[in-house]
C-alpha positions in Angstrom: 92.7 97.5 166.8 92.1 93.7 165.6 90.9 93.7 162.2 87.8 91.5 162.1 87.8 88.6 159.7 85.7 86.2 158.3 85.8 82.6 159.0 86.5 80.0 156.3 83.8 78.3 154.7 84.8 74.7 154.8 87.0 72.9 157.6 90.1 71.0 156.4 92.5 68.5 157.6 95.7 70.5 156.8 94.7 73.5 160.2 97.6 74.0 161.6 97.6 75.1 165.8 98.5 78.7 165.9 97.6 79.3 161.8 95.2 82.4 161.9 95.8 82.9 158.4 94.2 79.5 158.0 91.4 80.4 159.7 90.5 83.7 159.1 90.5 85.8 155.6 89.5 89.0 155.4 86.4 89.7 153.3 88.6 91.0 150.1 91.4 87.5 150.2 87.3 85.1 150.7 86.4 86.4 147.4 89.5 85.7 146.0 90.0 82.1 147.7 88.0 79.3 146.1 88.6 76.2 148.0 88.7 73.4 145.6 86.5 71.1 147.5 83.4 73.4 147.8 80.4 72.4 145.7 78.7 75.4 144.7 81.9 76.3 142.4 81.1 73.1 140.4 77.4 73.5 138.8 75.4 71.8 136.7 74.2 73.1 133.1 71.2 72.4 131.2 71.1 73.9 127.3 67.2 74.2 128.2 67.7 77.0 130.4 68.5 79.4 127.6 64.8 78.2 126.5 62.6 80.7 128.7 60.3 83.4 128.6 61.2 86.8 128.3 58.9 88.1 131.2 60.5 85.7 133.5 63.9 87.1 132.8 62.5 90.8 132.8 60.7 90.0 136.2 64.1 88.3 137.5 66.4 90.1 139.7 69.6 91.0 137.8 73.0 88.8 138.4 75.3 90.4 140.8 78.8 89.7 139.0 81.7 89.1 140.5 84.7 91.2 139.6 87.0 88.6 141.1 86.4 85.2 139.5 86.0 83.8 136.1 83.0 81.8 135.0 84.1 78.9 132.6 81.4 76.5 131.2 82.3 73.4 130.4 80.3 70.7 128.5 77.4 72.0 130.3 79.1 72.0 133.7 80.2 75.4 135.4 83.4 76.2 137.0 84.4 79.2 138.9 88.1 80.1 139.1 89.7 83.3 140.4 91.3 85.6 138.1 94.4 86.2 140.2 95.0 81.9 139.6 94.3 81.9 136.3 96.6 84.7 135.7 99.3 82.6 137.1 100.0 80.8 134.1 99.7 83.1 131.2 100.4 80.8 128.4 97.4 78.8 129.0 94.6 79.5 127.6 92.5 80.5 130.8 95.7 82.4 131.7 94.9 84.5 128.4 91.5 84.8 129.2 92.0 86.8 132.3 95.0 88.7 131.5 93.0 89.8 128.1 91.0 93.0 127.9 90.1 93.1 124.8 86.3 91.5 124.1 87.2 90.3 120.8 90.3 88.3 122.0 88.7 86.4 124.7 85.9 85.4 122.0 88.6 83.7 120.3 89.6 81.9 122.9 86.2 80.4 123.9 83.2 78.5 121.9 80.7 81.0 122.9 80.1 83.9 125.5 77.0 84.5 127.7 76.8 87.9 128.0 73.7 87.8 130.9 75.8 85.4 133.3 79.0 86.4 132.2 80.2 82.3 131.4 82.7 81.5 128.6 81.7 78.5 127.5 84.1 76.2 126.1 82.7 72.5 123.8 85.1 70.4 125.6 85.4 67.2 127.9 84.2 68.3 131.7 85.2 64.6 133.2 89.1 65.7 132.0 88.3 69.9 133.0 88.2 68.6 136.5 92.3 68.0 136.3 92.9 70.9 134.8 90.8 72.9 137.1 92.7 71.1 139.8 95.9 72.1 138.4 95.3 75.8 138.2 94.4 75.2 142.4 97.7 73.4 143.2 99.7 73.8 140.5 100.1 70.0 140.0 98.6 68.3 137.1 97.1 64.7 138.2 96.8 62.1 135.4 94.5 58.6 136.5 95.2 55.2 135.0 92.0 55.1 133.4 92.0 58.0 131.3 92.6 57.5 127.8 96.4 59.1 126.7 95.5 60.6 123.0 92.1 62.1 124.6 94.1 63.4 127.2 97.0 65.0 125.6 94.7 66.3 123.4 93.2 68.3 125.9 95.7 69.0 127.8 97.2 70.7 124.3 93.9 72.6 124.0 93.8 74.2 127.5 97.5 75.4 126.8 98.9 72.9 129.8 101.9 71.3 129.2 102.9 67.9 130.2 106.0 68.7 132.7 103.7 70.0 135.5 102.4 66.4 136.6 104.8 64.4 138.9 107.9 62.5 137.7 106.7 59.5 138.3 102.7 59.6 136.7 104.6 61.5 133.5 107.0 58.3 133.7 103.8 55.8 133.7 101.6 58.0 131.6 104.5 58.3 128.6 105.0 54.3 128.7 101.0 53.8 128.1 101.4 56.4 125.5 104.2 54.6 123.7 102.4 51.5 124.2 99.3 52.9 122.5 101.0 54.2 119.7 103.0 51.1 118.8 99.7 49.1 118.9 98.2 51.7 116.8 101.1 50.6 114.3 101.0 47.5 114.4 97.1 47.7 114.0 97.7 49.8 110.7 100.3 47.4 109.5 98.3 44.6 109.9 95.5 46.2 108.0 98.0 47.0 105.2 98.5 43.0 105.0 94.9 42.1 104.9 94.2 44.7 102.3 94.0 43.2 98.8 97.0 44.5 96.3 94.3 46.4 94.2 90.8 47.3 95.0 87.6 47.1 92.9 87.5 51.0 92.7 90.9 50.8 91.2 89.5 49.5 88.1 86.7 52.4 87.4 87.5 54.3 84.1 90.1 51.8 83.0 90.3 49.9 79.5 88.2 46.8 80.2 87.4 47.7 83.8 84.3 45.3 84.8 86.0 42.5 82.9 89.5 42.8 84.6 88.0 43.5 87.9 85.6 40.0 87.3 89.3 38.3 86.7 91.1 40.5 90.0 87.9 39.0 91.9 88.7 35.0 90.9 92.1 35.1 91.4 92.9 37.6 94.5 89.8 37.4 96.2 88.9 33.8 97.0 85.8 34.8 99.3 84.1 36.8 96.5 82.7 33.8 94.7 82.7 29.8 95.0 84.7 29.6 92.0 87.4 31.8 93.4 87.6 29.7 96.2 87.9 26.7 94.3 91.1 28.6 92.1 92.7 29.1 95.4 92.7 25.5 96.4 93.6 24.3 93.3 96.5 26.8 93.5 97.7 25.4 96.8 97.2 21.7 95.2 99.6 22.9 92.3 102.3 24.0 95.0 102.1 20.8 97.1 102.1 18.4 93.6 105.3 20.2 92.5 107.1 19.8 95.5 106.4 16.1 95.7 107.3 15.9 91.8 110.2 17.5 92.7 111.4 15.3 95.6 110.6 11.9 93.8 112.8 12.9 90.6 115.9 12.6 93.2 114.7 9.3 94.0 117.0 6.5 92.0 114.1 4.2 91.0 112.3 7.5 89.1 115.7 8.5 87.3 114.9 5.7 84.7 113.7 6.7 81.6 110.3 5.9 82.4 110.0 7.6 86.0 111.8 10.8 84.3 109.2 11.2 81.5 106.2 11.5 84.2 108.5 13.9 86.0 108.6 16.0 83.0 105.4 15.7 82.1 104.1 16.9 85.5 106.3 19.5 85.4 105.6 20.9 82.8 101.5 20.7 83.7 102.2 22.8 87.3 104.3 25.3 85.3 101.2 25.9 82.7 99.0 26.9 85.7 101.6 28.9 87.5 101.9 30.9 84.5 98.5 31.2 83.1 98.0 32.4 87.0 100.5 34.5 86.5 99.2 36.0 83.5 95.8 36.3 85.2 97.2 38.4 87.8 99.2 40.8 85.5 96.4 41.5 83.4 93.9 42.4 85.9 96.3 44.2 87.8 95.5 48.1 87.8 98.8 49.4 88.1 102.2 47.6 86.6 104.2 48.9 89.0 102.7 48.1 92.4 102.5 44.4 90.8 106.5 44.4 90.3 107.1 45.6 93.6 104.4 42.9 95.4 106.3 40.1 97.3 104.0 37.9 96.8 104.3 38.4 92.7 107.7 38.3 93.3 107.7 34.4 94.2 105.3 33.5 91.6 107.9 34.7 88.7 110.5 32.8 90.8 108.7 29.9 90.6 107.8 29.5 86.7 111.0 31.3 85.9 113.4 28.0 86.6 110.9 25.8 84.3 111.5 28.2 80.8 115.6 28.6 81.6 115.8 25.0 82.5 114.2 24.3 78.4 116.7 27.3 77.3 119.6 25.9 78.4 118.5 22.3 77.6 118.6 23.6 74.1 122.0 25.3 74.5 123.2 21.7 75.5 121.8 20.2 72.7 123.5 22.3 70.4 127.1 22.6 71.7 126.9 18.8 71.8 125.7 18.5 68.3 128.3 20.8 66.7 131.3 20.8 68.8 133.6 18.1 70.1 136.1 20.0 71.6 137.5 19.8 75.2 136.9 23.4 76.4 133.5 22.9 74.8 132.8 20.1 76.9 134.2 21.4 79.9 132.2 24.5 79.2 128.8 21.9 78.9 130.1 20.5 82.3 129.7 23.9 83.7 126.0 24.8 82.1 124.8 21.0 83.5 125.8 22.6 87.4 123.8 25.7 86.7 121.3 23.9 85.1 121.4 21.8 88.6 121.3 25.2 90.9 118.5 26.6 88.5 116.3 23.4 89.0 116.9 23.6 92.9 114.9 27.1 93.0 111.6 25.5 92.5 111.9 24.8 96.4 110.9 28.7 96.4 107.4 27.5 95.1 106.6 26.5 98.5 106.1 30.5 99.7 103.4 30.5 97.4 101.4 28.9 100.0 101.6 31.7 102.1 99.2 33.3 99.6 96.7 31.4 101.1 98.2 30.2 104.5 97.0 32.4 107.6 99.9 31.0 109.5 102.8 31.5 106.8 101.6 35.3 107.1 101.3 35.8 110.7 104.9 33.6 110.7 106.3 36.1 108.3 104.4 39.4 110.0 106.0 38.3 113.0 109.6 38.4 111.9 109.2 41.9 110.3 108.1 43.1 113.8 110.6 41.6 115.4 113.8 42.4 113.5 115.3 43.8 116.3 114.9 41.0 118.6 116.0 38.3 116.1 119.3 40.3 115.4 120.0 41.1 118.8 119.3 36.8 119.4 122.0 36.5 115.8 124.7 38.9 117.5 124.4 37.4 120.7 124.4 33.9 119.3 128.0 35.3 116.7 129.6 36.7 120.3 128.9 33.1 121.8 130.3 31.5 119.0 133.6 33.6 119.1 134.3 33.7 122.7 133.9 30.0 123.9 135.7 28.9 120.5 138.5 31.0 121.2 138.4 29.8 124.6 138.3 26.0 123.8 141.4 26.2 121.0 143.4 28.1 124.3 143.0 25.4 126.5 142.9 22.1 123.6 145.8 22.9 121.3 148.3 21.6 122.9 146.8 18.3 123.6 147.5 15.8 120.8 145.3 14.5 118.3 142.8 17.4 119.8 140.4 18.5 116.6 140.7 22.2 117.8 143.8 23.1 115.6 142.6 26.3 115.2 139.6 28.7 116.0 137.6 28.6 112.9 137.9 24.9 113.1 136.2 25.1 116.5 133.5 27.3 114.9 131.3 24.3 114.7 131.8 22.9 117.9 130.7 26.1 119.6 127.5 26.5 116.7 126.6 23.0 118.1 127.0 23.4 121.7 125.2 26.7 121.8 122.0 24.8 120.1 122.0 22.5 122.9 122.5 20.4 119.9 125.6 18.0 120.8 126.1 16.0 117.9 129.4 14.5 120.2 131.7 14.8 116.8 133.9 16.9 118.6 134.7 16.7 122.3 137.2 18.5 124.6 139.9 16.1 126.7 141.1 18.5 129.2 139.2 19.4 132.3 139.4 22.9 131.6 137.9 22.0 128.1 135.2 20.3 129.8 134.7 23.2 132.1 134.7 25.4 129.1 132.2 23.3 127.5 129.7 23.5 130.4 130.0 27.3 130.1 129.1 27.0 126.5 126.2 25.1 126.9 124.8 26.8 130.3 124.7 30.4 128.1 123.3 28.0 125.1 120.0 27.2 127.1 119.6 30.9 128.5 120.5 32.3 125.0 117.5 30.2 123.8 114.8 30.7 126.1 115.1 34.2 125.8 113.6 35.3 122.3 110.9 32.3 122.6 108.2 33.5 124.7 108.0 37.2 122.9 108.1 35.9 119.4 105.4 33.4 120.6 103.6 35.8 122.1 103.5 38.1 119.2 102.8 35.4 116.7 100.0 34.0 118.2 98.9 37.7 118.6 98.7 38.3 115.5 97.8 34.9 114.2 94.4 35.2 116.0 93.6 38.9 114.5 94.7 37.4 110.8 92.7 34.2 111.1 89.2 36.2 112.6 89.2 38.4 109.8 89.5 35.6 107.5 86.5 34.0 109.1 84.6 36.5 109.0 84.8 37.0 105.3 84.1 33.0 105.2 81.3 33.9 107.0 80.4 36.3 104.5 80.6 33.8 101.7 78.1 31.3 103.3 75.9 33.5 104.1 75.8 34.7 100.8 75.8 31.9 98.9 74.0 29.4 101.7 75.3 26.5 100.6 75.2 24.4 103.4 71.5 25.2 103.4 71.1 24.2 99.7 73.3 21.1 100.0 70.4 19.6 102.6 67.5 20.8 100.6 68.9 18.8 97.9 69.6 15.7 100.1 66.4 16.1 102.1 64.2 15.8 98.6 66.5 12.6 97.4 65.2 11.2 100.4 62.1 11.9 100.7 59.5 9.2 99.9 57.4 9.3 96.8 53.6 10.2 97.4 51.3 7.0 97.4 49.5 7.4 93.9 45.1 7.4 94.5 43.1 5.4 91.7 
């Protein structure tokens, strides 16, 4: 005899013609089947339903349990999931929950246990449950766009599901937008490291002369802690661009003469004082020796006043071989100090990175090419493989012809250098038509060689140009508004011009 059954409790567009298993369950497979659509396995929680009167629970009819699914609450919303498909997957931490029999286990696994309904309540996302409840109904774990990846995986990790049971290709897209995030999330750290001040003013708490070395560390590293701190900072960039100037006009013929020199030196010799007194300033307040030596920015300064003090030292060494010795080797040797005395006088250039102190650009410029090492060497190989290739290429096809300038391949070096910059000074031309062809060749892979790199470093540097220059205007921001002085500046012109009073006899 025909077994009677029950029928299903939802319709669904997967019935099959001649399915009666689809259809019809038998009372013992309905309690174990939870379709995923149905509602009444999804309820709502309210924490004030645990407020109520004892006589209206005693008056109450009791729960009838069910031996057959598990109750899981979930940031107030409840779930209802057999214990046969949780059991599926033991790893997981629902899995544990229904294979466990002992009490005090499953109380680990949960935040808290209602022993009148029988719910496990876990203190966890419900929005992101709904995926995982999914995935313990098909076995399939479905990520959305929209989800956040560290929130996510972070659940995902709590619940005991691991990432391989999603589809190839949402595991493909989700893992790219994790790397993404994560890379941002670096460079967002890094960039915080180069906003961040050397020292800090809790650095100098409990130190010998703490409030007055942290006053100095203010006016000189800080130049949106006080007006005068900003004005140090512009004098300091003044200083730079006066040096470089002074330095450019001593080449000039008409300020070699003895006249022209003796301004030189004398403005010389003022930038260095202020380079070093700064100098000083910033050693002294410094809280810790060793992260000042290992600064970059520290680094330059020394550079820059060090050529000023071994220029006078070996002035002096000059002086005094010319004084007491007439020899040839000792001139010759005096020959040689006046060419390093040359080179040392040529490292005041470096004086110009002290401007990046104080320049948002020269910081976001230099940011930029420590983020994107790789790209610039991969740009330098491909740039040295160019190089090689067509010049070797040219001297195959030019050395026969006579006259040619491509005797050899390093003399074709610069040729290929030029052609490659889409620079074309014309200096050096092929004859041949396979030279010209050649040529062409070099200068087609020139122009896609160079608009490769452009738009990513652009893109990066104005990036992170715009992140650098808002936080600087917010501490300007900061400044005026603490200080008002656009507000005190027109107080004090507004009572220049007002009128005097008319005086009443």
């Amino acid at each position: 005899m025909r077994q009677l059954g029950m029928r299903r409790a939802s319709l669904s567009a997967n019935l099959k013609i001649g399915d009666h298993q689809g259809c019809y369950r038998t009372p013992e497979e309905e309690e174990a089947y939870i379709p995923f659509a149905q509602d009444s396995l999804i309820k709502q929680w309210s924490s004030m339903q645990n407020v109520t009167d004892r006589h209206q629970e005693k008056s109450k009819t009791p729960i009838q349990r069910n031996k057959y699914l598990l109750n899981i609450n979930v940031g107030g919303k409840l779930f209802q999931i057999a214990y046969s498909v949780a059991a599926r997957y033991p790893i997981t931490r629902l899995g544990k929950l229904a294979l466990y029999t002992d009490p005090m286990k499953k109380l680990q696994l949960c935040d808290d246990y209602s022993v009148q309904k029988n719910e496990y309540f876990f203190d966890r996302d419900p929005s992101i449950f709904h995926y995982i409840f999914h995935f313990y109904r098909s076995g399939v774990l479905w990520i959305m766009d929209e989800m956040c990846p560290s929130n996510f995986v972070e659940e995902i990790e709590y619940w005991g599901i691991h990432l391989k049971y999603s589809q190839r290709c949402c595991r493909i897209l989700f893992e790219e937008k994790q790397d993404e995030l994560s890379e941002y999330l670096k460079i967002q750290k890094e960039l915080e490291a180069e906003l961040e001040p050397l020292d800090s003013e809790e650095h100098f708490e409990g130190k010998f002369l703490g409030g007055v070395r942290k006053k100095v560390w203010n006016l000189i590293e800080n130049p949106y802690s006080s007006v005068p701190a900003k004005i140090i900072a512009v004098m300091s960039s003044f200083f730079v661009l006066i040096s470089i100037v002074g330095m450019t006009l001593s080449t000039v013929e008409e300020m070699k003469q003895k006249t022209g020199k003796i301004w030189m030196e004398q403005l010389e010799m003022i930038c260095a004082i202020f380079f070093t007194s700064e100098y000083l300033m910033r050693l002294i307040s410094s809280s810790s020796f060793k992260k000042f030596l290992r600064a970059a920015f520290n680094a330059v300064d020394l550079v820059a006043i060090l050529p000023f003090y071994i220029q006078i030292l070996f002035e002096n060494l000059d002086q005094g071989d010319t004084l007491y010795h007439d020899e040839l080797d000792k001139v010759e040797s005096v020959s040689k100090l006046g060419k390093v005395l040359k080179l040392i006088k040529l490292m005041r250039i470096f004086r110009i990175l002290k401007l990046a102190r104080h320049s948002t650009g020269l910081r976001a410029f230099g940011f930029t090419m420590r983020q994107c090492y790789q790209q610039v060497c991969c740009l330098l190989l491909f740039i040295a493989m160019g190089v090689f290739t067509f010049s070797a290429l040219m001297h195959s096809v030019e050395h026969d012809v006579p006259g040619t300038n491509f005797t050899s391949i390093p003399d074709a070096w610069w040729w290929a250098a030029v052609s490659l910059s889409t620079v074309g000074y014309g200096d050096t031309v092929p004859d041949t038509m396979l030279g010209r062809v050649v040529a062409f060749g070099c200068i087609s892979f020139g122009i896609i060689l160079n608009g490769m790199p452009i738009s990513i470093l652009y893109n990066k540097f104005s990036d992170y140009y715009a992140k650098l220059k808002a936080h600087e205007t917010s501490n300007s921001v900061k400044l005026s508004r603490k200080f008002h002085l656009k507000k005190r500046v027109l107080q004090k012109l507004s009572e220049c011009c007002r009128p005097d009073p008319p005086c009443r006899h």
